[in-house]
PABATI-686348 format. One line per 4 residues: their letters; for each residue x, y, z of C-alpha. Coordinates in steps of 0.05 Angstrom, whole numbers, plus 5000, padded with zeros to 4 digits. Layout:
BEGIN
A = X Y Z; ...
***
This chain:
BEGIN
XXXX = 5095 6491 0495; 5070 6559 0494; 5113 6620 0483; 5086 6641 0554
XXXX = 5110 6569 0582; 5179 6570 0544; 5192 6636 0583; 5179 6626 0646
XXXX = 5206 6555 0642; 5279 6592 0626; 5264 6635 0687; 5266 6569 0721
XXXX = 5341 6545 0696; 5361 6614 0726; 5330 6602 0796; 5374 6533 0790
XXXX = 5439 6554 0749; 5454 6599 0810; 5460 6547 0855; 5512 6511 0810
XXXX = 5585 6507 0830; 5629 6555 0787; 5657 6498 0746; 5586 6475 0721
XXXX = 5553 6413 0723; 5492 6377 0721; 5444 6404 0770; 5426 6364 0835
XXXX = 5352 6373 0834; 5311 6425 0810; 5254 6456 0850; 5193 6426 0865
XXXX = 5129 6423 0899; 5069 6388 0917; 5045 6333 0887; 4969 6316 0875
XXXX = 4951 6234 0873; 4881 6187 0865; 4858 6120 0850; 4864 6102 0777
XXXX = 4841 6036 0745; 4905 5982 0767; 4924 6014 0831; 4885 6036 0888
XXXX = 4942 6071 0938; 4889 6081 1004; 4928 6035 1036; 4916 6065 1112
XXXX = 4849 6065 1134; 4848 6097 1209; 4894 6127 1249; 4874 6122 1331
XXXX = 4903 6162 1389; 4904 6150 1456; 4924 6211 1502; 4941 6219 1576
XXXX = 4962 6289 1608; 4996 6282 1672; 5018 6356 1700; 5060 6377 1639
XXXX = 5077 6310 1601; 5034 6276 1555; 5039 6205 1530; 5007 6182 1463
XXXX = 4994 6110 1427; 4977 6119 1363; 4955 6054 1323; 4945 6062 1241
XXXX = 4902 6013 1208; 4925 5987 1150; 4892 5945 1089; 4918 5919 1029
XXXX = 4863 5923 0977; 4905 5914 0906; 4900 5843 0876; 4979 5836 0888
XXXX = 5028 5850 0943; 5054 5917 0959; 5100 5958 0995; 5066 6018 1026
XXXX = 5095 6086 1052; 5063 6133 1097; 5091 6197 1109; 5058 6236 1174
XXXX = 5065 6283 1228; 5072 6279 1305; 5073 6336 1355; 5140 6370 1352
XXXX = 5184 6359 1396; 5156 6283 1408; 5203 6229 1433; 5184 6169 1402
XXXX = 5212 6110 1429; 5164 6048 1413; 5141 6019 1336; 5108 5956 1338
XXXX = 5063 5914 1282; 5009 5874 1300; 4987 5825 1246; 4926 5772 1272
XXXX = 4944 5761 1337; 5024 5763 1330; 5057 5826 1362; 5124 5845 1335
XXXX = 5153 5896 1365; 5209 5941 1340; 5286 5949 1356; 5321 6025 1358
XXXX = 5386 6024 1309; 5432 6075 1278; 5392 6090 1210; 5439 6049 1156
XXXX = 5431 5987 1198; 5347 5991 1205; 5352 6002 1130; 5394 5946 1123
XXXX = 5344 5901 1169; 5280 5922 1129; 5306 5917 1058; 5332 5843 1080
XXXX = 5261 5825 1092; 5235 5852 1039; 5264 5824 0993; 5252 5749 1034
XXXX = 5183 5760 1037; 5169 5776 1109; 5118 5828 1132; 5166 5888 1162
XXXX = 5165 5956 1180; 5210 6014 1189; 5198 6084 1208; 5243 6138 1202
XXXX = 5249 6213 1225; 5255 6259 1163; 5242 6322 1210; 5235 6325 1281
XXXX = 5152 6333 1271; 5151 6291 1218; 5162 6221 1204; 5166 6159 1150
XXXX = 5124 6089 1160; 5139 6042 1107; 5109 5969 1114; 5134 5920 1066
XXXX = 5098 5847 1036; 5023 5869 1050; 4988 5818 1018; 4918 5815 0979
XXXX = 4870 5834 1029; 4918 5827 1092; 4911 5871 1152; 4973 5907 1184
XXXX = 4965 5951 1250; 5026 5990 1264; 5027 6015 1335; 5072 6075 1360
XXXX = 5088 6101 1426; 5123 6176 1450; 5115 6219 1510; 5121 6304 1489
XXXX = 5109 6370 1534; 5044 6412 1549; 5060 6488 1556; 5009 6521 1596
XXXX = 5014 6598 1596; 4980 6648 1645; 4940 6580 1669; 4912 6570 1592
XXXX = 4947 6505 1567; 4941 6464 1503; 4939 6398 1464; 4958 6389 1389
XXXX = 4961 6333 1346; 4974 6341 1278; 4950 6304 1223; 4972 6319 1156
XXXX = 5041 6343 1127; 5018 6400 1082; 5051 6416 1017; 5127 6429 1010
XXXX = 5162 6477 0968; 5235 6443 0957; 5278 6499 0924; 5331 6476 0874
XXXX = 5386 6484 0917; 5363 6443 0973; 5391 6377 0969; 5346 6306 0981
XXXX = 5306 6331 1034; 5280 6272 1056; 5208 6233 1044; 5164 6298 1066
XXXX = 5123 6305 1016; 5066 6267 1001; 5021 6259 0940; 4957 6297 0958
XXXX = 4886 6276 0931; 4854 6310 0874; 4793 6358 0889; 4734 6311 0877
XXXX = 4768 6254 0919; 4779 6232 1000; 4829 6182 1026; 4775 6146 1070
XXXX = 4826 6152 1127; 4790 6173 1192; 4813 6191 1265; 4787 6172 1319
XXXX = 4816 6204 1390; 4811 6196 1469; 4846 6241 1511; 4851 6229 1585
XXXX = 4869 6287 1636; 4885 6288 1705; 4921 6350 1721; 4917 6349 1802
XXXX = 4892 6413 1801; 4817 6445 1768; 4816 6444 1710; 4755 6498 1672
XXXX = 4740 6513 1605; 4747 6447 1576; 4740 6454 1489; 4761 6438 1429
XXXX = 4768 6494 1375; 4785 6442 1310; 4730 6382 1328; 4678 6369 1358
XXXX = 4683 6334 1422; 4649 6298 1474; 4666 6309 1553; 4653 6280 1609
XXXX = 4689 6306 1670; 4702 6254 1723; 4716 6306 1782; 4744 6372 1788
XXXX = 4815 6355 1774; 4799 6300 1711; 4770 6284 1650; 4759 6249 1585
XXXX = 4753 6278 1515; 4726 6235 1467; 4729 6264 1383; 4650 6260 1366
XXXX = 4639 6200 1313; 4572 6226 1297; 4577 6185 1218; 4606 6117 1261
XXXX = 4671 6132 1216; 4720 6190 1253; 4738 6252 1225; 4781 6267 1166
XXXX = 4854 6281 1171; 4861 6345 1146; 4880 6386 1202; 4907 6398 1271
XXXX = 4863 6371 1321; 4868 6409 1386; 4844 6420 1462; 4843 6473 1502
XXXX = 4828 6484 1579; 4844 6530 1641; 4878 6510 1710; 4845 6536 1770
XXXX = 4869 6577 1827; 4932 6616 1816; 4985 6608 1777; 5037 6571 1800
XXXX = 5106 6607 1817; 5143 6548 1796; 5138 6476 1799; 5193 6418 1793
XXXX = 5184 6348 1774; 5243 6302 1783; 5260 6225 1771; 5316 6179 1787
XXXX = 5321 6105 1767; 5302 6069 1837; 5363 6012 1814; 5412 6067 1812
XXXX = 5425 6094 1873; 5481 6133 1862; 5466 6146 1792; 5437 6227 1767
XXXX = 5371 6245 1766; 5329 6284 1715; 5288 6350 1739; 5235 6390 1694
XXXX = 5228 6457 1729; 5164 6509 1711; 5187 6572 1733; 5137 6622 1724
XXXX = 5157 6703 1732; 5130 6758 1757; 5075 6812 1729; 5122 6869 1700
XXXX = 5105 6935 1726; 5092 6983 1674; 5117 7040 1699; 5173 7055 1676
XXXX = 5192 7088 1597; 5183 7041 1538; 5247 7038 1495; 5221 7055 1415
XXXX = 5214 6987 1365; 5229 6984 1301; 5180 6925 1282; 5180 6893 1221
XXXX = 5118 6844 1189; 5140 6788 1140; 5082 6768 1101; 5088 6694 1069
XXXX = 5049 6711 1000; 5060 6647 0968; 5014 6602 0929; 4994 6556 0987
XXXX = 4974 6612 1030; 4922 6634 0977; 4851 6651 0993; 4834 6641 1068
XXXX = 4912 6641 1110; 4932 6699 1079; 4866 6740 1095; 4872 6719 1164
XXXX = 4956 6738 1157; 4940 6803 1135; 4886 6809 1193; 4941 6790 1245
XXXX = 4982 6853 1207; 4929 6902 1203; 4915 6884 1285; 4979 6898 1311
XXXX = 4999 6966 1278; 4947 6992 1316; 4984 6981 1381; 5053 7007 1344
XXXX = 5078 7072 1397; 5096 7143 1358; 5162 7129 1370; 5165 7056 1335
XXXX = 5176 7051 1260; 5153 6997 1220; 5166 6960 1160; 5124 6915 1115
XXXX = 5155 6852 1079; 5123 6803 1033; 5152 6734 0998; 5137 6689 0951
XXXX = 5189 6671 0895; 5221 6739 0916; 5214 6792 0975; 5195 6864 0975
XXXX = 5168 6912 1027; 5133 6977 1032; 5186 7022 1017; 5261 7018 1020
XXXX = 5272 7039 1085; 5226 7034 1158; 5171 7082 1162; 5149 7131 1220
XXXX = 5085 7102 1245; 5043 7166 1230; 4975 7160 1205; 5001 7174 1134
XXXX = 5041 7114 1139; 5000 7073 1167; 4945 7080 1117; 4995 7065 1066
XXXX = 5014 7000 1104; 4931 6982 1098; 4928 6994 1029; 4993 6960 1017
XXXX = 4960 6896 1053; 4899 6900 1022; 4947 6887 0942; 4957 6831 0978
XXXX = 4966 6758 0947; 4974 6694 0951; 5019 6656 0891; 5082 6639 0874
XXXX = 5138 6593 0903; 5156 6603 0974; 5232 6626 0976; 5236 6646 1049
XXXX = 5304 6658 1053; 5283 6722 1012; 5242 6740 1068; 5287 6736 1127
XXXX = 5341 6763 1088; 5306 6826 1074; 5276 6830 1150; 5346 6820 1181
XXXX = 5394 6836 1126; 5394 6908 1135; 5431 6941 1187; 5391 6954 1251
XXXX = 5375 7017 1276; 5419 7027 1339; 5366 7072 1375; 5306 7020 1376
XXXX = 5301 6939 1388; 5285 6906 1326; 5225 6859 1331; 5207 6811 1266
XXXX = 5133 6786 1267; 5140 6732 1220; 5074 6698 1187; 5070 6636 1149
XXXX = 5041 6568 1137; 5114 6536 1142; 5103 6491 1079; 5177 6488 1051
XXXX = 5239 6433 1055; 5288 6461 1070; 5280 6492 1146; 5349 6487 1167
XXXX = 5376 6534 1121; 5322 6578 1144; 5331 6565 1212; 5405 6572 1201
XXXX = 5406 6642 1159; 5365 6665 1230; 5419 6642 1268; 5472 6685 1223
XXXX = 5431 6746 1212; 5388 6761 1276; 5436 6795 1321; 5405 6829 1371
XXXX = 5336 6827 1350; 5275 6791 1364; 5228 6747 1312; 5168 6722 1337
XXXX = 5131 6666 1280; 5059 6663 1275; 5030 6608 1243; 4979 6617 1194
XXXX = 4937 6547 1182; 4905 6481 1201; 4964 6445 1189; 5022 6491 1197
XXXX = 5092 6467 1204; 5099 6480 1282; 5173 6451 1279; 5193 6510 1233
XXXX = 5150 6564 1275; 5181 6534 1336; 5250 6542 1310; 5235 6614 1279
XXXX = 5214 6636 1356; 5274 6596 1389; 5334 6622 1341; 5295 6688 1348
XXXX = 5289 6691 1426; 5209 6707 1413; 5151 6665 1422; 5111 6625 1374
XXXX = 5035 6625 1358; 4978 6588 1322; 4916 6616 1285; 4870 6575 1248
XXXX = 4847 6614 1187; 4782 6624 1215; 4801 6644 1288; 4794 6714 1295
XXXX = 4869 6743 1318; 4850 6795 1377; 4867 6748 1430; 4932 6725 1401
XXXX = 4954 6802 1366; 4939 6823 1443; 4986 6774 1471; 5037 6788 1413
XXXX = 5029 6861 1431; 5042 6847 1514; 5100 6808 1497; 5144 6861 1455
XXXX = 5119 6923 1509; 5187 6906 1555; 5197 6828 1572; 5205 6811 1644
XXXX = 5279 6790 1631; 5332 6791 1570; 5404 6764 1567; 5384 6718 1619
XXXX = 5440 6689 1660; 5420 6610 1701; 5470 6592 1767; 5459 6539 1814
XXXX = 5490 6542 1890; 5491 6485 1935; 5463 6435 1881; 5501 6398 1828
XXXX = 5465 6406 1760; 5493 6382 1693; 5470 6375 1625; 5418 6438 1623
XXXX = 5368 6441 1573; 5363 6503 1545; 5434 6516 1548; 5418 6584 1529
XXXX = 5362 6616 1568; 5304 6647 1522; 5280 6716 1547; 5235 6710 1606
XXXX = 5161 6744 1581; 5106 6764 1639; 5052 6711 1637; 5095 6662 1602
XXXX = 5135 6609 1642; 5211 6580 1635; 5216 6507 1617; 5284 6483 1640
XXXX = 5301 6404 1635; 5366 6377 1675; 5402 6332 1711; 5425 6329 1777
XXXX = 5489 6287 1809; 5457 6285 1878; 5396 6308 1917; 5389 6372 1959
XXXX = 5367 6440 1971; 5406 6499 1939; 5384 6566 1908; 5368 6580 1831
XXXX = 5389 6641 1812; 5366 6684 1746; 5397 6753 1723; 5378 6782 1662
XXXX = 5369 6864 1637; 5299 6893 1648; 5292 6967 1621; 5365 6972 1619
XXXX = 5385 6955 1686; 5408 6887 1714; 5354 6846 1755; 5358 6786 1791
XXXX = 5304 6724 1808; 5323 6685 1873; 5290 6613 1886; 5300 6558 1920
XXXX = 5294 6486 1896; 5295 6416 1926; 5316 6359 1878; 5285 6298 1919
XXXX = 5337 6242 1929; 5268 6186 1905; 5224 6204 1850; 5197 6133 1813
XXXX = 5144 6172 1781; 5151 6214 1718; 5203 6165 1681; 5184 6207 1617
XXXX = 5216 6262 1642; 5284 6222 1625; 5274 6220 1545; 5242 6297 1552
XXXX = 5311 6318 1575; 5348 6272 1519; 5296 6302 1465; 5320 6361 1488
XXXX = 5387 6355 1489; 5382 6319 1413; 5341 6386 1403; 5397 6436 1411
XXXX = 5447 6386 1379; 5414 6395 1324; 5407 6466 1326; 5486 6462 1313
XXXX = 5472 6431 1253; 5432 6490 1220; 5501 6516 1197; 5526 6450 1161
XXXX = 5548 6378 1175; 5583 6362 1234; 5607 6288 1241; 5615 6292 1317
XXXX = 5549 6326 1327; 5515 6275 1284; 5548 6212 1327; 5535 6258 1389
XXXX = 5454 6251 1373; 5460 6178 1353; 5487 6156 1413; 5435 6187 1454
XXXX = 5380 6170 1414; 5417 6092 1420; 5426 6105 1492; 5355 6126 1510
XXXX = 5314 6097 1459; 5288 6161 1420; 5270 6168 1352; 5327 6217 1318
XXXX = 5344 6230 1244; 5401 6181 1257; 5365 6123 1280; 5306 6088 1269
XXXX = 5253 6031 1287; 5246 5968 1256; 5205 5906 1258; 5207 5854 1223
XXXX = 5159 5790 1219; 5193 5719 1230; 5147 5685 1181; 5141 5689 1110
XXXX = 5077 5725 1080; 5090 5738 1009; 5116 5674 0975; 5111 5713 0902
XXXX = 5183 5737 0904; 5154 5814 0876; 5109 5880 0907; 5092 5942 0886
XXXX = 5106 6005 0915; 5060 6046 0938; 5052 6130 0965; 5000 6134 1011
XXXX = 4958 6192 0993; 4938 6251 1044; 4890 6297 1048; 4891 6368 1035
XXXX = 4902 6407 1097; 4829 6448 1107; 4829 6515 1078; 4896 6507 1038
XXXX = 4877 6522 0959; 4894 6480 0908; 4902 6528 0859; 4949 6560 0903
XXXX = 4998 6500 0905; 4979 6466 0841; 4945 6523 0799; 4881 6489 0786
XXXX = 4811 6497 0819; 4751 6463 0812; 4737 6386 0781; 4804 6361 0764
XXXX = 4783 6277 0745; 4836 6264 0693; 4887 6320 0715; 4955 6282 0705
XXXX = 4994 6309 0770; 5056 6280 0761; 5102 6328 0723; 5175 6331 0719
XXXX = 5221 6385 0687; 5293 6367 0675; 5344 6432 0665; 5410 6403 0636
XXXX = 5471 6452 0623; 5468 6531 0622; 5426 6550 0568; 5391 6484 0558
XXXX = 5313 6471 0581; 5276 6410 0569; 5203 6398 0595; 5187 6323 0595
XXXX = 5114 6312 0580; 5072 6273 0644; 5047 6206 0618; 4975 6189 0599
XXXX = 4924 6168 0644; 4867 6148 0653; 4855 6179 0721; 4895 6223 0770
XXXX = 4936 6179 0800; 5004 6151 0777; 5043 6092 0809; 5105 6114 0858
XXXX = 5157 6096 0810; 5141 6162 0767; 5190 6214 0764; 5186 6258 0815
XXXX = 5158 6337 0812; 5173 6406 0798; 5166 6457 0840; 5090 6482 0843
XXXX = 5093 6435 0767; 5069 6486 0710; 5032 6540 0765; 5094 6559 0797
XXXX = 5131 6569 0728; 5064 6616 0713; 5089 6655 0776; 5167 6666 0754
XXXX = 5153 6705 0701; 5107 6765 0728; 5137 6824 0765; 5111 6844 0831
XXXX = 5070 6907 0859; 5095 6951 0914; 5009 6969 0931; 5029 7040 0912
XXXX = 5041 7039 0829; 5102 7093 0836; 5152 7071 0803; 5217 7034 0830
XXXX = 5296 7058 0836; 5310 7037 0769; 5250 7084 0743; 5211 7033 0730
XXXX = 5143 7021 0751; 5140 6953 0798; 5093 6915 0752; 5072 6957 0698
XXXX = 5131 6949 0652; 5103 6912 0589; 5150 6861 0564; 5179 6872 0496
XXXX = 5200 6809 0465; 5273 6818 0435; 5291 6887 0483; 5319 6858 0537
XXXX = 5345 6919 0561; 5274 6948 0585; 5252 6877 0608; 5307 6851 0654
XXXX = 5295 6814 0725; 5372 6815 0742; 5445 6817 0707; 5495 6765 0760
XXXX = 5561 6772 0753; 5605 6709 0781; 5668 6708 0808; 5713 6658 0786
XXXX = 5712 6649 0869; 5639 6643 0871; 5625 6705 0891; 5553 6732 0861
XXXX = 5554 6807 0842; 5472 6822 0824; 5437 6880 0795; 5363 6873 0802
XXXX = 5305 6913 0765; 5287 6956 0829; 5352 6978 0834; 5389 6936 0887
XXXX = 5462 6913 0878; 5473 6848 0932; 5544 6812 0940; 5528 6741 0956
XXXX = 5587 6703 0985; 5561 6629 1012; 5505 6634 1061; 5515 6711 1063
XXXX = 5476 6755 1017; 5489 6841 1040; 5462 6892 0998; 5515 6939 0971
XXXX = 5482 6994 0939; 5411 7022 0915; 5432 7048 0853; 5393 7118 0821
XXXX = 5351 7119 0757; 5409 7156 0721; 5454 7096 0744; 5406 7036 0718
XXXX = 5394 7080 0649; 5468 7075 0639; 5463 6994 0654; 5404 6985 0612
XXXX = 5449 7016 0554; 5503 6969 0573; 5452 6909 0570; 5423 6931 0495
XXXX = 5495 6940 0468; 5512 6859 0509; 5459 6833 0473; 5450 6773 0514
XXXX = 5389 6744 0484; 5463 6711 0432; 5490 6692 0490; 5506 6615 0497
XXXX = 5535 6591 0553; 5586 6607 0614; 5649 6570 0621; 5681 6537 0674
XXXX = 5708 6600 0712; 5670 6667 0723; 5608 6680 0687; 5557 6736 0676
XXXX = 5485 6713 0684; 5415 6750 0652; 5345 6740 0666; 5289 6771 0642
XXXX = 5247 6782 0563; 5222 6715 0572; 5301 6681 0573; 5350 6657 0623
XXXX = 5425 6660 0583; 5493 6660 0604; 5569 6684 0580; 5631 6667 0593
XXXX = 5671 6714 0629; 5733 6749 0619; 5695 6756 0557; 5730 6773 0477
XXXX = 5657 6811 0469; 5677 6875 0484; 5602 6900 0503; 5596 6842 0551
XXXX = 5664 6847 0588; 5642 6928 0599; 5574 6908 0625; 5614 6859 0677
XXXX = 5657 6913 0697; 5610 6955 0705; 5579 6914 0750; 5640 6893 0783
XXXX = 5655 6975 0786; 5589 6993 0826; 5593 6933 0884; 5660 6964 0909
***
């Protein structure tokens, strides 16, 4: 290895020892990243051919049956695994497998038990398949005993929403989970990452789509931005979409296919759809209710924003998403007011922002924001947490409503930490996602908006943003309602999904699922704050006492329900929670992280007694870089993928060499990846740019300091100091102290240049390029001159027990 590799690999084992326990230990996982697969000579892993989707739109529900194709074509049996996404928020509730012309269709059970059922008939021989939820948008087929040849069709069923805004509604299906970055302190995240094809290959595996609408209503401007389509509109109020198959094959799954159309007439004040099981008489039913608001007049004083822009700069945003990120940024401070401020943040394996504190929005400033974009890169790992600590961490300003525009192509494991450090941090501001992509994680965006009581949006790197930046920009001017309080006279509703109301934005209508005990008439009643003053929304609703149609509505309110559930669960593991969801998804038939679908075949197809596994590859979602995620470009025949870095101990680094081969692809059984494999390490070790070139708090400039091997005073990242508690006490190179205690990270001080000269001196006189290890208790941690090391702390050095003080002495 190269001295270049050795030292950034040691920046590694510090991005992992801090996630250790104080007492040590082996580390759980380390982090990882995309992985890149192909065809060699014994195995050929294109195991799915085509996926198909059938679509119809009813009013605001949509029901889908997708069937995947697949096709054995190794000369011995395998076991195949498919790892895909589905719309979020989908409520699956039918797998079935169709082999000849037997139909076997699945059975719903808590997660352990399917397992138990599928690995059973496995191992007997018998044709079975078992999908499981990893995420709520993303999901796990595996089909076991596909013999030489054999043909498997696996059929799935789920019903989802259709938001329509301001009359402008929209379909997506996704089709491809892009690339995860799994940081080290995440633990098994679940199958969500799949192995991705090299450059100069395809999967073969082709879509083919028919979408049926019949809204009741007109329906205008009929299109498809992602594919090309073919319509044919049966009347006014319906019509067929058909994806073009102009090559008799499909198209490639490599990115979110998507419709678009307009409803006639004028928006609809609000609508309800209700159902109640016809051999229930007595029993509830279940309502949807549309309720769209008012225009806002815009007359009265806008309160001042402090608005802050978090920039995702990491490796898989390279090239394309982040141009049309930055575009989204440079868009909307044109709309900021003289009385906003503003704030610039980007991430990758660390944040920073434009300065340390928000800026006026002059026309200084905001030419320093532009050229600040324009440094702009994609690379690196994609710690996120850095990001919405730094938007959210610091204390708002009490004279202006904090709005976070947050912009990213979601492609990380480990969302409910995110989702959860939201949760902890927002307070009273706002965060509104924006995601950035063809294949964007939409259940991450959609959580970012929902914990943040904003809104959510989608640009496909080569949309242009005015349309969306406009909308963004109506949305934070005042919303229609905040603090938004829901009562019910004269009708008895239960069970209300949202239980807690989003803000109410003009143009944009409240979704609220429900049950009710009986049928009636009653008023609906919303109060919320509108320019500082209390408003209230009067309407009346009937709840029909027969409603056989909509039955769907019934698992949109469970999925819902499930939905906030597991919201709760954002802030750790909660065993009643967890039986909570199970019983629903048991009691309603829905797909949930705690149960599953499984079929199983009642003859016996491989009498061989053995199979191979098998990752079914995926595309690369269009306009993602590989060189971004992987750190290669170009032809890559021969590229071994597969990598895997082991970190054992404190001090201790060992890289384990990929295997040889003969082509790109290795068999499933490999060890599995580091994060971003040799690229990402590449990224640990440079320092970052602030756009500017002045130099930082601790007087030195952001990313002109030239290492000096064996100084590790002038060429620090950080000093950590751990309490034998587990407390985390760290000095980085631009100055910042932060206490992190658990989940919560607070920055304590920015310390002066005459302050870090004194630590620097502290550091030379440590020397901690001899240090060897921390013990089981407290610990002091460096980074930085090409070396991760650790000491044991109290310490019998005498320089390195001052430097801990000293540490210890500024955080109070």
């Amino acid at each position: 290895m190269t001295a270049s590799g050795t030292r950034n690999l040691l920046r590694i084992v510090l991005l992992c020892l801090l996630a250790l326990p104080p007492g040590g230990g082996a580390l759980a996982s380390e982090p990882r990243g995309p992985r890149l697969a192909g065809a060699s000579e014994n195995q050929d892993p294109f195991l799915l051919k085509s996926t198909d989707v059938k679509v119809v739109i009813t009013g605001p529900v949509a029901h889908a049956v997708v069937t995947q194709s697949w096709e054995n074509p190794n000369p011995y049996p395998v076991d195949g695994l498919y790892i895909f996404p589905l719309p979020a928020g989908a409520a699956v509730t039918d797998m079935s497998l169709r082999i000849g012309d037997r139909l076997i269709q699945g059975d719903m059970k808590r997660r352990a038990e399917a397992r138990a059922i599928y690995e059973q008939a496995r191992a007997g021989g018998r044709v079975a398949g078992l999908l499981d939820q990893e995420r709520p948008n993303v999901f796990a087929q595996q089909v076991a005993n596909i013999i030489p040849g054999a043909r498997v069709q696996v059929i799935l069923s789920f019903d989802h929403e259709i938001r329509c805004e301001d009359g402008a509604c929209e379909y997506v299906f996704p089709t491809v989970v892009g690339p995860r970055f799994i940081p080290c302190r995440q633990t098994d995240p679940g199958k969500i990452d799949p192995p991705v094809v090299v450059p100069d290959q395809v999967t073969g595996q082709r879509l083919t789509m028919r979408v049926a609408l019949d809204e009741g209503i007109e329906i205008r401007d009929l299109r498809s931005p992602s594919h090309r389509v073919g319509i044919t509109q049966e009347d006014e109020k319906a019509a067929q979409v058909r994806l073009s198959d102009e090559d008799g094959r499909g198209a490639a799954l490599n990115r979110d296919f998507r419709l678009l159309w307009r409803l006639g007439g004028e928006a609809t004040e609000m609508g309800i759809l209700a159902w109640r099981n016809a051999s229930e008489e007595s029993g509830p039913g279940v309502f949807t209710l549309v309720l769209q608001p008012p225009a806002e007049p815009g007359d009265e004083e806008a309160a001042p924003r402090e608005l802050i822009f978090v920039l995702d700069c990491s490796g898989s945003m390279m090239g394309v998403p982040i141009e049309a990120a930055k575009n989204v940024v440079r868009k909307a401070l044109v709309a900021l007011r003289p009385g906003d401020t503003f704030q610039i943040v980007r991430f990758s394996d660390r944040a920073s922002g434009l300065g340390p504190a928000p800026l006026a929005a002059t026309p200084e400033n905001l030419r320093r924001a532009r050229i600040f974009l324009d440094s702009l890169r994609g690379e690196g790992g994609t710690e996120m947490i850095s990001g919405i600590r730094a938007a959210l961490a610091r204390p708002a300003d009490p004279e202006r409503l904090r709005i976070v525009a947050f912009l990213t192509d979601g492609y990380i494991g480990n969302e409910s930490e995110i989702l959860g450090e939201v949760r902890r941090l927002l307070g009273g501001a706002r965060l509104f996602s924006f995601g950035i992509g063809s294949s964007v994680n939409r259940y991450l965006l959609e959580g970012l908006a929902e914990e943040g009581r904003g809104e959510a949006a989608f640009l496909a790197p080569r949309e242009t943003p005015d349309q969306m930046v406009e909308r963004f920009v109506e949305r934070i001017e005042t919303p229609v309602l905040t603090d938004i309080r829901m009562t019910w006279k004269d009708l008895e509703v239960e069970d209300q999904e949202p239980r807690n109301i989003p803000d109410l934005f003009a143009g944009s209508p409240l979704v609220v699922h429900g049950r009710y005990l009986r049928p009636g008439t009653g008023l609906l009643r919303l109060e919320g704050t509108s320019h500082g003053l209390r408003r209230v929304l009067r309407r009346v609703v009937t709840l029909p006492a027969e409603a056989a149609d909509h039955e769907a509505l019934g698992r949109l309110w469970a999925r819902a329900r499930i939905h906030r559930l597991e919201r709760e669960l954002h802030d750790g593991a909660q065993p009643e929670v967890v039986e909570a969801i199970t019983r629903l998804g048991l009691r309603h038939r829905l797909m949930t992280a705690y149960t599953s679908l499984v079929a199983v075949d009642s003859e016996v197809s491989n009498y061989s007694g053995s199979s191979t596994e098998i990752n079914v590859p995926v595309e690369m979602p269009q306009d993602v870089s590989y060189e971004g995620n992987f750190g290669v470009a170009g032809n890559m025949t021969g590229f071994v993928a597969r990598q895997s870095l082991m970190v054992q101990g404190y001090g201790d680094a060992k890289a384990q060499a990929p295997p040889a081969s003969t082509g790109a692809g290795v068999p499933s059984s490999s060890p599995r990846e580091t994060a971003k494999a040799e690229p990402y390490l590449d990224k640990l070790g440079r320092k970052r740019k602030d756009g500017s070139g002045r130099e930082n708090a601790g007087g030195a400039a952001n990313d002109s300091v030239d290492r000096e091997e064996g100084d590790s005073s002038r060429s620090f990242e950080s000093i950590t100091v751990v309490l034998p508690g587990g407390t985390e006490l760290s000095v980085e190179s631009d100055g910042e102290l932060w206490r992190t205690q658990g989940k919560s990270r607070t920055l304590v001080a920015s310390l002066a240049a005459r302050e870090m000269a004194e630590l620097r001196t502290l550091l030379a006189a440590a020397r901690p390029e001899t240090w060897t290890g921390g013990g089981s208790g407290g610990r002091i941690v460096f980074a930085g001159a090409g070396m991760a090391r650790a000491a044991s702390l109290p310490s019998a050095n005498p320089a390195i027990q001052a430097l801990s003080d000293w540490v210890k002495q500024h955080a109070k």
